[in-house]
N, CA, C and O of each residue as an XYZ file, in Angstrom:
876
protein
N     -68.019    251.095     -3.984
C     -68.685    249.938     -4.595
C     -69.769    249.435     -3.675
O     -69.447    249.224     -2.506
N     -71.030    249.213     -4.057
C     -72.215    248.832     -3.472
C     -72.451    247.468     -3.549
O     -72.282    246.903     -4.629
N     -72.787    246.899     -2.646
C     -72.853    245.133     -2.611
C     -74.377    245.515     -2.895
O     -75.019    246.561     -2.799
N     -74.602    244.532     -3.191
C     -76.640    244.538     -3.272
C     -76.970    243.385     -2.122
O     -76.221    242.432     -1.911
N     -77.972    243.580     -1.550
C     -78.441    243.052     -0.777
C     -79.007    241.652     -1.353
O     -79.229    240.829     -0.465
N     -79.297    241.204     -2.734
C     -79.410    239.983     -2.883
C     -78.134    239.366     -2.784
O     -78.020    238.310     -2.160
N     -77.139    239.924     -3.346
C     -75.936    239.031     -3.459
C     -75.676    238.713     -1.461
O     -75.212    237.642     -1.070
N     -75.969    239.544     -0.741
C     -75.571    239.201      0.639
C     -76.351    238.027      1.151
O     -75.843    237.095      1.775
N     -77.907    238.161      0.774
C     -78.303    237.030      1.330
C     -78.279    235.957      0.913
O     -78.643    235.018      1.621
N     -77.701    235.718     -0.779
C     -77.575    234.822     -1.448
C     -76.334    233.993     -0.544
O     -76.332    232.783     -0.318
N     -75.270    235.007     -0.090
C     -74.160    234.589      0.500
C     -74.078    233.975      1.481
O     -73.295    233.038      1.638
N     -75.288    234.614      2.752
C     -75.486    234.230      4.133
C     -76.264    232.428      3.733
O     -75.879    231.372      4.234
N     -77.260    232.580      2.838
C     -77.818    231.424      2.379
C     -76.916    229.994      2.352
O     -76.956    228.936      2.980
N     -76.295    230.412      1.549
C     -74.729    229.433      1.083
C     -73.573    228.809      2.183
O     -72.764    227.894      2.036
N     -73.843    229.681      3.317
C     -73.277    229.412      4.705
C     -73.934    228.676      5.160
O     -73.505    227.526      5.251
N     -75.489    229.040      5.737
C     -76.645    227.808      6.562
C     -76.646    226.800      5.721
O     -76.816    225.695      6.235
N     -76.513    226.844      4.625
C     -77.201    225.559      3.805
C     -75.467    224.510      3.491
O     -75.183    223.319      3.625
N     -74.815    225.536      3.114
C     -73.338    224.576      3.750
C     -73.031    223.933      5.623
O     -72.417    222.892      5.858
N     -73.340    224.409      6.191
C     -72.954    223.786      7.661
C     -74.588    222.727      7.524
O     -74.307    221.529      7.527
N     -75.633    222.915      7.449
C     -76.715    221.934      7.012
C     -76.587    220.644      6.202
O     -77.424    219.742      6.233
N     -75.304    220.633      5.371
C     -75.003    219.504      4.623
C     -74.132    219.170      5.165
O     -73.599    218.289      4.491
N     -73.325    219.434      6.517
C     -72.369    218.493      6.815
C     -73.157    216.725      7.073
O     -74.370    216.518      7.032
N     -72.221    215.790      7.296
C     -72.893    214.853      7.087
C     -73.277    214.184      8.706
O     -72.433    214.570      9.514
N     -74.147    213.452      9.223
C     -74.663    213.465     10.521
C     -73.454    212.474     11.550
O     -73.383    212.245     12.757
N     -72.686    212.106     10.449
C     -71.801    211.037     11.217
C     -70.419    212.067     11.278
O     -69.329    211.503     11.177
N     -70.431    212.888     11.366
C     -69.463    213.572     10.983
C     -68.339    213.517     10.174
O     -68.373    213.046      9.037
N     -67.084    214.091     10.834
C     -66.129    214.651      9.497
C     -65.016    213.201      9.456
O     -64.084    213.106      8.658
N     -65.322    212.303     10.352
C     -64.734    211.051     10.158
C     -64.996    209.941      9.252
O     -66.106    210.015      8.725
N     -64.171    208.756      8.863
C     -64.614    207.522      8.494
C     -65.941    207.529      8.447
O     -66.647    208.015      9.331
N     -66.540    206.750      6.951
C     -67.954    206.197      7.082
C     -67.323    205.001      8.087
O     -66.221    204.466      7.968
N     -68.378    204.731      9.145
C     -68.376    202.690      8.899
C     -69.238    201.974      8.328
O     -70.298    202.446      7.918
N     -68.853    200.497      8.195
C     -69.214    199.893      7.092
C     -70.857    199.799      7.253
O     -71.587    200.015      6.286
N     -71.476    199.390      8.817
C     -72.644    199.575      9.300
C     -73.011    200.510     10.022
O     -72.032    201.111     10.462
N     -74.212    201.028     10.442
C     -74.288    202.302     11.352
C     -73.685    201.598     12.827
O     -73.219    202.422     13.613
N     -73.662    200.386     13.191
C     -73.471    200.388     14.303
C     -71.652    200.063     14.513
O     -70.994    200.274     15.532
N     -71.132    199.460     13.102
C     -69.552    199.471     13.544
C     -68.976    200.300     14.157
O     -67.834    200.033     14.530
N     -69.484    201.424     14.434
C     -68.376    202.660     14.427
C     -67.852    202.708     16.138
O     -66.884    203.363     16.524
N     -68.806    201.792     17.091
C     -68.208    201.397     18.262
C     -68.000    199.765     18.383
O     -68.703    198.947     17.791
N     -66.918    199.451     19.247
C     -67.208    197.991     18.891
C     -66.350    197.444     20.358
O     -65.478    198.173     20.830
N     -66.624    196.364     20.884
C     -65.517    195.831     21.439
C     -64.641    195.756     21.894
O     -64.098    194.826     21.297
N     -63.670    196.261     22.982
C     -62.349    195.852     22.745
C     -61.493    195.955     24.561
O     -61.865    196.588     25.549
N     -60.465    195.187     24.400
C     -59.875    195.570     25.371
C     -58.230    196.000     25.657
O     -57.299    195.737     24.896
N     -58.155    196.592     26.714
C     -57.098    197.256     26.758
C     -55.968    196.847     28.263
O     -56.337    196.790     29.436
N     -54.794    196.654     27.814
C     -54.066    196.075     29.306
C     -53.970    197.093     30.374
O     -53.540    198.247     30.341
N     -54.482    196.373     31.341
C     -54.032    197.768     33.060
C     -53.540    196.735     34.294
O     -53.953    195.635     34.660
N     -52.486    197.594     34.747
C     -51.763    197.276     35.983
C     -53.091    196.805     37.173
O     -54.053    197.493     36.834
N     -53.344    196.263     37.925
C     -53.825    195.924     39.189
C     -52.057    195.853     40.450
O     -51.235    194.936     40.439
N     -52.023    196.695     41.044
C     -50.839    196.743     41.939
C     -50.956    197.030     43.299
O     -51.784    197.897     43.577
N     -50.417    196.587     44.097
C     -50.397    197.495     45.232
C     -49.035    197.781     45.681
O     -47.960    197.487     45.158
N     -49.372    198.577     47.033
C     -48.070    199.121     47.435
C     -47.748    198.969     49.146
O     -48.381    199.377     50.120
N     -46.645    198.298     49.042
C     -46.856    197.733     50.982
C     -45.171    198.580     50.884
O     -44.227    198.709     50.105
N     -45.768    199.135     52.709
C     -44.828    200.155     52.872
C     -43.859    199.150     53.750
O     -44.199    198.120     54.331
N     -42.343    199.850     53.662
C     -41.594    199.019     54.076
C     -41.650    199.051     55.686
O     -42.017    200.006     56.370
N     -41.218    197.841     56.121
C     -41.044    197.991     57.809
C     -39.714    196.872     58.176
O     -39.399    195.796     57.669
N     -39.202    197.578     59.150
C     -38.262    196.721     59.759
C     -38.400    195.170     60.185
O     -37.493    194.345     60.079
N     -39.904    194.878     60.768
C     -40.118    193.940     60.961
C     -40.802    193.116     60.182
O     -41.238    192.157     60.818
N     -41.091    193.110     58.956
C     -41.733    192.219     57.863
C     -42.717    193.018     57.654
O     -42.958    194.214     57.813
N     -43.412    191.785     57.129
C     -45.209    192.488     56.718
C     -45.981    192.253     57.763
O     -45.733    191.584     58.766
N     -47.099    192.943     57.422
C     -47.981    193.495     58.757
C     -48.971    192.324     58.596
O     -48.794    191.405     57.797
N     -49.846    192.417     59.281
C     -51.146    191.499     58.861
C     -51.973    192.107     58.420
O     -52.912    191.328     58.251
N     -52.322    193.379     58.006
C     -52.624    193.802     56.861
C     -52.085    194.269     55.834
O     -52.892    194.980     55.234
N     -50.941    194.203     55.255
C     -50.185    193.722     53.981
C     -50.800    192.245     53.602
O     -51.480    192.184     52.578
N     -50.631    191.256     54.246
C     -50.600    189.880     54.146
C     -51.833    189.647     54.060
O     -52.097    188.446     53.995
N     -52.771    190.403     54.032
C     -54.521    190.561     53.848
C     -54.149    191.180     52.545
O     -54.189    190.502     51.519
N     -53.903    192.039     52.534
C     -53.524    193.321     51.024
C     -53.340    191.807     49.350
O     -53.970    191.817     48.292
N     -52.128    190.640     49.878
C     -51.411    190.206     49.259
C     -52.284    188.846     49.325
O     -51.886    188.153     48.389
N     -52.975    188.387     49.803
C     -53.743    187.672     49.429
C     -54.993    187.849     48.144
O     -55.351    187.155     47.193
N     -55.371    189.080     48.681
C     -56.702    189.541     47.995
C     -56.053    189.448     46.522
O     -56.616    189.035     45.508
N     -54.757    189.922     46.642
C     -54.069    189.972     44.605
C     -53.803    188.720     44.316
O     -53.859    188.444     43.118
N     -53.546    187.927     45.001
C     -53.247    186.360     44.429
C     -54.406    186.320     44.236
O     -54.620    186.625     43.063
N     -55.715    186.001     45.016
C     -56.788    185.839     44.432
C     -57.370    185.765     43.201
O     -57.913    184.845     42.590
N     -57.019    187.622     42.803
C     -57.354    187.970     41.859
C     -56.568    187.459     40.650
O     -57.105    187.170     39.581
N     -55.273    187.368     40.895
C     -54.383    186.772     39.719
C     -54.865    186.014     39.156
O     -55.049    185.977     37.940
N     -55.338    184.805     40.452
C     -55.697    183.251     39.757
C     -57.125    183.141     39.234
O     -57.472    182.232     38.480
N     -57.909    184.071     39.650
C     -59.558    184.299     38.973
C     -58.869    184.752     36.878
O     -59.113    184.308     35.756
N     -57.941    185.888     37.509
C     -57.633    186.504     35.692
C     -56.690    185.341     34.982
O     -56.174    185.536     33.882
N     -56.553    184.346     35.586
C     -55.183    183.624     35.024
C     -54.171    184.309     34.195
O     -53.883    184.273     32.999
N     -53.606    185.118     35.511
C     -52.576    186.050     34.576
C     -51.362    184.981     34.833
O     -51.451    183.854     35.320
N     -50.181    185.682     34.354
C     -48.923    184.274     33.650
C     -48.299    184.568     35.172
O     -48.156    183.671     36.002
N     -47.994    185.789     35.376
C     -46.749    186.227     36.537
C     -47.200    187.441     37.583
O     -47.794    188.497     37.364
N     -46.737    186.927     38.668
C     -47.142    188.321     39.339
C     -45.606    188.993     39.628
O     -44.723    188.215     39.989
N     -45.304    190.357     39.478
C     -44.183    190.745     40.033
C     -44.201    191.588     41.475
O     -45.011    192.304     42.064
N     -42.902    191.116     41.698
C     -42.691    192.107     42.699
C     -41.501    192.796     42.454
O     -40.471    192.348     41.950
N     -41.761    194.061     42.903
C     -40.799    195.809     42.577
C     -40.166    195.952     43.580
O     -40.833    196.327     44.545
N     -38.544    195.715     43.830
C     -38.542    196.021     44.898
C     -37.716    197.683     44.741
O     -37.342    197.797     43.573
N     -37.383    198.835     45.510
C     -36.489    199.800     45.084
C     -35.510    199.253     45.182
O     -35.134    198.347     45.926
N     -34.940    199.940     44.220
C     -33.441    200.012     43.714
C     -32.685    200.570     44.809
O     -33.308    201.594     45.088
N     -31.526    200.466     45.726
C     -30.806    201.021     46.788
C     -30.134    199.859     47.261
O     -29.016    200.098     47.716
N     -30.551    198.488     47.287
C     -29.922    197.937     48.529
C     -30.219    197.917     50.062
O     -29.576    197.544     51.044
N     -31.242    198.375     49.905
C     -31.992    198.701     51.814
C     -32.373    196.630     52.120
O     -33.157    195.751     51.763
N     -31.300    196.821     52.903
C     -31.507    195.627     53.807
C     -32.981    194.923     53.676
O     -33.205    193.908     53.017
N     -34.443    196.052     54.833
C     -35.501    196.025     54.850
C     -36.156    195.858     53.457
O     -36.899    194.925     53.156
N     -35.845    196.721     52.770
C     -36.774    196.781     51.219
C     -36.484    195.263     50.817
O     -37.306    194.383     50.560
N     -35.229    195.203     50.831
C     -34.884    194.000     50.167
C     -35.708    192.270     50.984
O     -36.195    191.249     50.499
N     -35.532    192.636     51.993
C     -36.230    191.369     53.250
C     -37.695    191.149     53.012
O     -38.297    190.092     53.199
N     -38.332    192.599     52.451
C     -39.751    193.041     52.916
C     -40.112    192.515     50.981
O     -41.304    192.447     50.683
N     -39.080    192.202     49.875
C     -39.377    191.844     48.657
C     -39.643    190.146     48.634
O     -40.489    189.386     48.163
N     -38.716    190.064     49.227
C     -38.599    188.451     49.499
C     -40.007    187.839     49.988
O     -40.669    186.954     49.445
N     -40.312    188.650     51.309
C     -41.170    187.897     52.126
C     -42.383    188.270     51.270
O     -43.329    187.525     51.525
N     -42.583    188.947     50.582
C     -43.942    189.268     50.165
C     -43.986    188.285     48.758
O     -44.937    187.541     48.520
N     -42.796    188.415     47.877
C     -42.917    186.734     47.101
C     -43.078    185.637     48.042
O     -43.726    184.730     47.518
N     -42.753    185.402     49.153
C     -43.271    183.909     50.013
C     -44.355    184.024     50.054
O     -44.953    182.948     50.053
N     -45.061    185.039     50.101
C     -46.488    184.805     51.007
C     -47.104    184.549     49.422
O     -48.083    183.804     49.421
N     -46.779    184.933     48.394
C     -47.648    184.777     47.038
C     -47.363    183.330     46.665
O     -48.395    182.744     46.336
N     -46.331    182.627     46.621
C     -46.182    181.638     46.345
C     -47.300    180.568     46.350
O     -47.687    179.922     45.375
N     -47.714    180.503     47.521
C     -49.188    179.248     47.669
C     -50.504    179.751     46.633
O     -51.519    179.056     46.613
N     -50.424    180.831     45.898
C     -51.008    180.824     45.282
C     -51.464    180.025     43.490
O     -52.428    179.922     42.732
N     -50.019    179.635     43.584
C     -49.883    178.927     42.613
C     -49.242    179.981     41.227
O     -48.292    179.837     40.457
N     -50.134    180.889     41.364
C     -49.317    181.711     40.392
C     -47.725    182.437     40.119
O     -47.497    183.495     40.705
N     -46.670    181.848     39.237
C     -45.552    182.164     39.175
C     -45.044    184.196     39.665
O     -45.310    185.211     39.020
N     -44.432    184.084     40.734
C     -43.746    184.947     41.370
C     -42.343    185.483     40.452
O     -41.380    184.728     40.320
N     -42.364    186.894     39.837
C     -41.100    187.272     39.490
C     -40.306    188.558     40.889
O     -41.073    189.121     41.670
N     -39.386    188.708     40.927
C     -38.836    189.641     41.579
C     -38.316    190.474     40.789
O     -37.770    189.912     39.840
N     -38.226    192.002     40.768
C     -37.305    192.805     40.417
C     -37.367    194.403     40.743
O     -38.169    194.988     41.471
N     -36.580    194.788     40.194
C     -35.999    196.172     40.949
C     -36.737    197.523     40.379
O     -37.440    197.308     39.391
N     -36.692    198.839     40.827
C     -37.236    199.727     39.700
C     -36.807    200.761     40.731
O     -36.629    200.627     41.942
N     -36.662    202.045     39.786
C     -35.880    203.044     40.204
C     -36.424    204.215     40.929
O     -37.188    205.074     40.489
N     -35.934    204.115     42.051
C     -36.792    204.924     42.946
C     -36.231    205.839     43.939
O     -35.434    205.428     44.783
N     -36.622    207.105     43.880
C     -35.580    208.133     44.601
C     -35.360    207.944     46.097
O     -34.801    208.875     46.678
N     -35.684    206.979     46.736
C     -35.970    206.904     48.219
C     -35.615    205.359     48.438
O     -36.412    204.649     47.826
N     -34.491    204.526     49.248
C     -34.179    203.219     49.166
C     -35.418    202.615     49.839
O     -35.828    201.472     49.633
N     -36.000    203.570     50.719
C     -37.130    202.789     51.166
C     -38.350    203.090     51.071
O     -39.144    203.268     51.995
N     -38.628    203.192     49.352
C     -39.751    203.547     48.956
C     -40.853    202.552     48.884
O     -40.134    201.561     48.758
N     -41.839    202.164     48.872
C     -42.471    200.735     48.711
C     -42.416    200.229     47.946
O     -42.117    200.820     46.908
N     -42.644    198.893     47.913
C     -42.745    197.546     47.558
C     -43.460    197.731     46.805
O     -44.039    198.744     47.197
N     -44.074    197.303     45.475
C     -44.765    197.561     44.550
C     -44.965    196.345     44.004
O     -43.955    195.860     43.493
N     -46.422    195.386     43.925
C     -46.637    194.040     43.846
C     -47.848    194.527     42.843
O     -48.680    195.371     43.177
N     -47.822    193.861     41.547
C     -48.926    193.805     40.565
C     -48.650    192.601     39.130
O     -47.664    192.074     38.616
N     -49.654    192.584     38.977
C     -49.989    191.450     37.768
C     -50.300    193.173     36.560
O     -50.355    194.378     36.808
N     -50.461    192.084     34.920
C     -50.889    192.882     34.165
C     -52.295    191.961     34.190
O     -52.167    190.847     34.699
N     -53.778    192.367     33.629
C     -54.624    192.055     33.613
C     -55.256    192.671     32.206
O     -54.814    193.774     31.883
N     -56.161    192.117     31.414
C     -57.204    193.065     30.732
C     -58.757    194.181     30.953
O     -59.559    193.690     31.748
N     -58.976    194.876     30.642
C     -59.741    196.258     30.571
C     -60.536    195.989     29.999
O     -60.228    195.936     28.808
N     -62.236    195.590     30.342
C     -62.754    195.919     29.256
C     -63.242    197.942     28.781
O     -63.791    198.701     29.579
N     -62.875    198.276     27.506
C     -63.268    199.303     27.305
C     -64.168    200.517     27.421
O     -63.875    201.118     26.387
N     -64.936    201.131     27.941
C     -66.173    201.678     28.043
C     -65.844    203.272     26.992
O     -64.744    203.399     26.455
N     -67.118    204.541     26.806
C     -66.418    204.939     26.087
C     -67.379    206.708     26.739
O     -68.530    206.390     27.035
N     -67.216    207.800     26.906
C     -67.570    208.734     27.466
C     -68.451    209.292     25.925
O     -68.201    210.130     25.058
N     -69.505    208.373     26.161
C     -71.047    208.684     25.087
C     -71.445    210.425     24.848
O     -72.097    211.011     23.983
N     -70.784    210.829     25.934
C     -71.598    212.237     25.977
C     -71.309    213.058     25.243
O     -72.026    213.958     24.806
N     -69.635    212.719     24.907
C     -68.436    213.278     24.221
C     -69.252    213.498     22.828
O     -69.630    214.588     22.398
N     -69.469    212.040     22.130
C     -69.699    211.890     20.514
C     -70.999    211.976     20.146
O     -70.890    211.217     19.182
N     -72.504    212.383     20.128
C     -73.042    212.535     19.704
C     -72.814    213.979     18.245
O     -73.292    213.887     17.114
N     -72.191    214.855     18.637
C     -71.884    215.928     17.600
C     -73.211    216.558     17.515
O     -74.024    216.351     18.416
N     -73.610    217.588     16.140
C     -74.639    218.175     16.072
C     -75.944    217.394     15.571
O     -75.946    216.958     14.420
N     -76.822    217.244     16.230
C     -78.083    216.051     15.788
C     -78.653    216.778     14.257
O     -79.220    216.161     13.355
N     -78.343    218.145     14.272
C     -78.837    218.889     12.912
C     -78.682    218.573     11.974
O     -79.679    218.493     11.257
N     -77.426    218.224     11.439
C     -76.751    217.469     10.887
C     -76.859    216.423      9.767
O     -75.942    215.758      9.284
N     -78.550    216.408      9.358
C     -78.359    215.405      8.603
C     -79.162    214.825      6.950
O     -79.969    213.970      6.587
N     -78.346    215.889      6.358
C     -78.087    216.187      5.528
C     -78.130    214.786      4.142
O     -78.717    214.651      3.069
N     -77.275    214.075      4.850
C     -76.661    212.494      4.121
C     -78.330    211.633      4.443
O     -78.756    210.995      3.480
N     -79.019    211.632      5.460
C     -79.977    210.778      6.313
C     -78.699    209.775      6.967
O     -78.889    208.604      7.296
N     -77.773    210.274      7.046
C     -76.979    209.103      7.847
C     -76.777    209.014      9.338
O     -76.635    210.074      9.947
N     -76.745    207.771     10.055
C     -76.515    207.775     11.605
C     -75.733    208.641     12.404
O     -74.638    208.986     11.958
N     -76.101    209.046     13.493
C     -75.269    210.142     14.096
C     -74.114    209.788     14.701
O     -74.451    208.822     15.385
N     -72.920    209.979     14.878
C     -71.625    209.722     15.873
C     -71.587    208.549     16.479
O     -70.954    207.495     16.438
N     -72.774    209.233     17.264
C     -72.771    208.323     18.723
C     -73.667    207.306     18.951
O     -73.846    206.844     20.078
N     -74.501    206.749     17.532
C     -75.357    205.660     17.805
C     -74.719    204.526     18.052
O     -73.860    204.226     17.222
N     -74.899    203.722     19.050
C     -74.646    202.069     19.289
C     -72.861    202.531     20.416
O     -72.178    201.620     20.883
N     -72.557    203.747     20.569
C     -71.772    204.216     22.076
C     -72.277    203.264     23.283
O     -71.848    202.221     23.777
N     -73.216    203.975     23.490
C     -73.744    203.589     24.852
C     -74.030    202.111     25.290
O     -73.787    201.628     26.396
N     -74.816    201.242     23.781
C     -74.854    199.835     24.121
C     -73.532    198.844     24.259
O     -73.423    197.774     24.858
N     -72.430    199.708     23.368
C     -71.310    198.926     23.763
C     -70.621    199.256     25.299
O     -69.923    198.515     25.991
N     -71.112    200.727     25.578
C     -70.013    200.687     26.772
C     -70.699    199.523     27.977
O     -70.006    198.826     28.718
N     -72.308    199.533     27.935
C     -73.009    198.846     28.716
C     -72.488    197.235     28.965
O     -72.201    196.507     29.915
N     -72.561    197.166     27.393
C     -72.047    195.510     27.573
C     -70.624    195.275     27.862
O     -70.314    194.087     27.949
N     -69.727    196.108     28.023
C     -68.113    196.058     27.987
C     -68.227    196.136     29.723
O     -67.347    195.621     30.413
N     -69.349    196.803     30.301
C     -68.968    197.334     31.721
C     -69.914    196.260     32.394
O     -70.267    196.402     33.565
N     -70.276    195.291     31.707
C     -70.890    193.764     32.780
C     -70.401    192.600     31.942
O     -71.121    191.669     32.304
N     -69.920    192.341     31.410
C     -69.142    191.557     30.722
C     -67.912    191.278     32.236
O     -67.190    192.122     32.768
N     -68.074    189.739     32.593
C     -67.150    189.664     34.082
C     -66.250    189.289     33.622
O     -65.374    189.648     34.409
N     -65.466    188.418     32.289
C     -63.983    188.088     31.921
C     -63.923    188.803     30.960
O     -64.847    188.781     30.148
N     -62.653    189.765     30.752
C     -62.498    191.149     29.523
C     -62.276    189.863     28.566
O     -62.806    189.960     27.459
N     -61.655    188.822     28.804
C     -60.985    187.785     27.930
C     -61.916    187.112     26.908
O     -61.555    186.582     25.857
N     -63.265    187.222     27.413
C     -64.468    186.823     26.422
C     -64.414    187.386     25.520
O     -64.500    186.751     24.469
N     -64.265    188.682     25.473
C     -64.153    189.646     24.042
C     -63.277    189.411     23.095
O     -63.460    189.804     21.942
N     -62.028    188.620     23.539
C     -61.295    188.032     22.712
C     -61.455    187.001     21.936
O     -61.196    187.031     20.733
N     -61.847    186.102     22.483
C     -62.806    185.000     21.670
C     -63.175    184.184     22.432
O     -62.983    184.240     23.647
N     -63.757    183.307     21.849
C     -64.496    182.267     22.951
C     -63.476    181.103     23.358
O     -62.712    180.498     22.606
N     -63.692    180.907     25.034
C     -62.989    180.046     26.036
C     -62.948    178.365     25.055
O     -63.827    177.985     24.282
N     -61.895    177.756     25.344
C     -62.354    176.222     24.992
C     -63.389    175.352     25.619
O     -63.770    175.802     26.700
N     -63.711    174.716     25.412
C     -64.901    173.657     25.897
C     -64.173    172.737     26.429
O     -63.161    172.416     25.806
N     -64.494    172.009     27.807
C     -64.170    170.705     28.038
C     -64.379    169.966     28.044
O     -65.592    169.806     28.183
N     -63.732    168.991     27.942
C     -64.003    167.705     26.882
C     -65.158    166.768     27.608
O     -65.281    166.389     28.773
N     -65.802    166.596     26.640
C     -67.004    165.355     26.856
C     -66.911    164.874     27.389
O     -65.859    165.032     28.008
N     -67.866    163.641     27.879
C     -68.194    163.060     28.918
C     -68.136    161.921     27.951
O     -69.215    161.873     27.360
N     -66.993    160.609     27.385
C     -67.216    160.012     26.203
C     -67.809    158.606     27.315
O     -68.690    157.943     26.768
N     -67.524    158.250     28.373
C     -68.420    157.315     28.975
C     -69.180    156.780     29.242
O     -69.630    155.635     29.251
N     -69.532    158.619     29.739
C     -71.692    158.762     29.772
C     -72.152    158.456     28.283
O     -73.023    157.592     28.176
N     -71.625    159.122     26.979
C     -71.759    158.930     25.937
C     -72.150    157.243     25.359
O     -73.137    156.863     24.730
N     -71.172    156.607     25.764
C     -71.440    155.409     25.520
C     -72.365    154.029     26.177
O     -72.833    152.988     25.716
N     -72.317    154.634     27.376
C     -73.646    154.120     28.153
C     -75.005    153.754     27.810
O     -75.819    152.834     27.896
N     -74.816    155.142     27.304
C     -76.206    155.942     26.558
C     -76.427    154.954     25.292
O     -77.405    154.230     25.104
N     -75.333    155.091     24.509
C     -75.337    154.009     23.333
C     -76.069    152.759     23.151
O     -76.897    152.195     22.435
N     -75.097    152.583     24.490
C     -75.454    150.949     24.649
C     -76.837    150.492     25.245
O     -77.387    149.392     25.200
N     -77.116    151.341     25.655
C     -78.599    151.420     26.840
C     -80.128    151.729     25.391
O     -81.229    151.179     25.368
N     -79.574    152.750     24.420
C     -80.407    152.621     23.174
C     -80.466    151.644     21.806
O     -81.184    151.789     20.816
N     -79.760    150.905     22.002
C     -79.298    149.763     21.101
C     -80.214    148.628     21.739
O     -81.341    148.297     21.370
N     -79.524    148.159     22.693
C     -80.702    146.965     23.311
C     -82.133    147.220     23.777
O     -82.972    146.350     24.011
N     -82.313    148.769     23.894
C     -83.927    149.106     23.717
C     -84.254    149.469     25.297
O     -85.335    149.789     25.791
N     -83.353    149.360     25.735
C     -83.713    149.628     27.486
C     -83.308    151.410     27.679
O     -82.607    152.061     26.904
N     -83.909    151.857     28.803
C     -84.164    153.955     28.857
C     -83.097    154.470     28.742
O     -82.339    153.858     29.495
N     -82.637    155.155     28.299
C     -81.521    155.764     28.268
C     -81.121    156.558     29.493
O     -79.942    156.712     29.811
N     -82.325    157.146     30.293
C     -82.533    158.226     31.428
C     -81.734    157.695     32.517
O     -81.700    156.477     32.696
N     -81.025    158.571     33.334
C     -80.230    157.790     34.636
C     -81.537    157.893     35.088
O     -82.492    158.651     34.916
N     -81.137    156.337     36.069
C     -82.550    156.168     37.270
C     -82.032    156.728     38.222
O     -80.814    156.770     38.394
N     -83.042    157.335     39.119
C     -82.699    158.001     40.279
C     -83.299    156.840     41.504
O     -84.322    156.156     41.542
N     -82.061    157.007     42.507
C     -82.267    156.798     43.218
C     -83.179    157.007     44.515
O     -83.162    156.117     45.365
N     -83.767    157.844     44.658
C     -85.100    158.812     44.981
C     -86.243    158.445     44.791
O     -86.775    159.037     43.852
N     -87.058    157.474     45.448
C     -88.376    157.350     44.629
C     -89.227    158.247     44.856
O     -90.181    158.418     44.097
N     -88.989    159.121     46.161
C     -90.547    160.002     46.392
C     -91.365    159.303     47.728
O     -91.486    158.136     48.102
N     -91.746    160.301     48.130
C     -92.759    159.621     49.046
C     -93.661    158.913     48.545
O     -94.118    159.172     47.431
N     -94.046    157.975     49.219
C     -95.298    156.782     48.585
C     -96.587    157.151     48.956
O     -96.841    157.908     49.892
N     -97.731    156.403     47.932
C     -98.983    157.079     48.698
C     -99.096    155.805     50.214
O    -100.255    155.712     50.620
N     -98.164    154.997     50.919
C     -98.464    154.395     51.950
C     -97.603    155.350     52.840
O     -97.456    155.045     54.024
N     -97.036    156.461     52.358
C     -96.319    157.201     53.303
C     -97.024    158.767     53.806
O     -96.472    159.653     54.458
N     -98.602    158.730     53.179
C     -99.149    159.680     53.520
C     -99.609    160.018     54.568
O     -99.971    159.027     55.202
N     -99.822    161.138     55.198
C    -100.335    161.173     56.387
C    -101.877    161.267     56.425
O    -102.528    161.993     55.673
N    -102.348    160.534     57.290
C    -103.641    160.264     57.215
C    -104.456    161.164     58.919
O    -105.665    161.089     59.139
């Protein structure tokens, strides 16, 4: 049986012109706008460290180590910081859990203690808060084939890159969640003001400052 050479190229035709109509956003979800298809978001990660045990307490660089995380706790206003101590019963581990909740304490942020299972009684100390992530997203990955476009629709990876940008200078992940409360007015100054435009006199605080005078020039 003889194929004819139109029917082959009719066939090969039907292949290019099928992979040519895939659609430019690919084989996923439309989104609703070209730019939904990245968006926002954040994700929880450990901040921890790890102070090795010693017979004689903490070092003064642990106690540098354990400051820098309170710090950070109270910048993220996270709820609790824990401390891990191993599971065994080691005298030290156990001394070296304690003292490292004392030293967090002045931070203000609530101190939990507890245990976690660890093949070595005197494995380290393990001190971390949970914190939020803002997201970023590996742009290089999703663009797909730019050929692609068949539909005239947006490619993969349009509006990737501007979100990872803004997710990776964005300084509280917590903004992305919604917006912080406002604190409360100034209802004093408010009424000052009132009263200062009612009887017709400036509303402006006077400054105390007059400026050099022109009798204070140098001549």
């Amino acid at each position: 049986m003889k194929i004819s050479p139109v029917i082959v190229l009719l066939a090969v035709g039907s292949t290019v012109l099928a992979g040519c109509g895939t659609p430019a956003s690919g084989l996923g979800p439309e989104p609703l706008t070209p730019l939904s298809r990245w968006q926002l978001r954040v994700e929880p990660q450990m901040d921890q460290i790890a102070l090795a045990v010693h017979d004689n307490g903490l070092s003064a660089a642990q106690r540098t180590a354990l400051a820098g995380l309170a710090l950070r706790a109270r910048q993220d206003q996270t709820a609790e910081i824990v401390v891990e101590a191993p599971s065994g019963e080691d005298p030290a581990a156990l001394q070296m859990a304690w003292a490292a909740a004392e030293a967090l304490r002045p931070s203000g942020t609530p101190v939990r203690i507890s245990a976690y299972a660890a093949p070595d009684p005197r494995a380290p100390i393990v001190v971390g808060y949970a914190r939020l992530q803002a997201v970023t997203y590996d742009c290089s990955r999703q663009w797909g084939s730019l050929t692609r476009h068949a539909d005239n629709g947006p490619a993969q990876g349009l509006g990737c890159a501007t979100i990872s940008n803004m997710a990776a200078q964005i300084a509280d992940p917590r903004d992305i969640l919604g917006q912080r409360p406002m604190a409360p007015s100034d209802a004093s100054r408010r009424t000052v003001v009132i009263q200062h435009y009612r009887q017709g006199q400036p509303t402006a605080t006077q400054s105390t400052d007059s400026g050099p005078q022109l009798s204070d020039a140098i001549s």
